[in-house]
Residue, then its C-alpha position, 0 to 999 in steps of 0.5 A: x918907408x917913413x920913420x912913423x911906419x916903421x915904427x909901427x913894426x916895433x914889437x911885431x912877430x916875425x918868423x925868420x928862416x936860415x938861408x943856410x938851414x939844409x935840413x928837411x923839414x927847415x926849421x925856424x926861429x920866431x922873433x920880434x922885431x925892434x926899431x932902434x932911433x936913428x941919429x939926428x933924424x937919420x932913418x931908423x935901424x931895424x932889427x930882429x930879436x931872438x931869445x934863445x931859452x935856457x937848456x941843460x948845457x946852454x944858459x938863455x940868451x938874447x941875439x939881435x940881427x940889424x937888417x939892411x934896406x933891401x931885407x927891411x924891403x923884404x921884411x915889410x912885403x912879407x906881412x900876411x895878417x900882422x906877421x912877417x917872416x924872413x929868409x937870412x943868408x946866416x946862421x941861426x944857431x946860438x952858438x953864432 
């Protein structure tokens, strides 16, 4: 994928599930996604953000996960009317 199309990513929804999520139902996060400039033309770096809301016992906070070349494969198969979504072998907590 060229640089131009993913940075036509930026900003999307996407919808990311934890490979490591046993519950039933799963749960899920929605995210956005970013694409970070790379370095002196390098390809860019895609990422995933979260924002985890404020609670009783939790103050809000921000996590990105940056995605390797066969998730970012995945990542753009995935797109059904403009939204992605995602499986990650990680824990999506947000006390990680």
């Amino acid at each position: 994928m060229t640089t131009a199309d993913l940075k036509r990513l930026s900003g999307a929804i996407v919808l990311i599930r934890s490979a490591r999520d046993k519950r039933v139902p799963p749960t899920a996060m929605r995210g956005t996604i970013e694409i970070h400039a790379g370095d002196d033309g390098a390809t860019p770096a895609v990422m995933l953000a979260l924002d985890y809301p404020q609670m009783f016992n939790a103050p809000a906070h921000h996590r990105t996960i940056e995605l390797s070349d066969r998730q970012v494969d995945e990542l753009i198969a995935s797109e059904r009317d403009g939204v992605y979504q995602i499986e990650l072998d990680i824990d999506l907590s947000p006390t990680q």
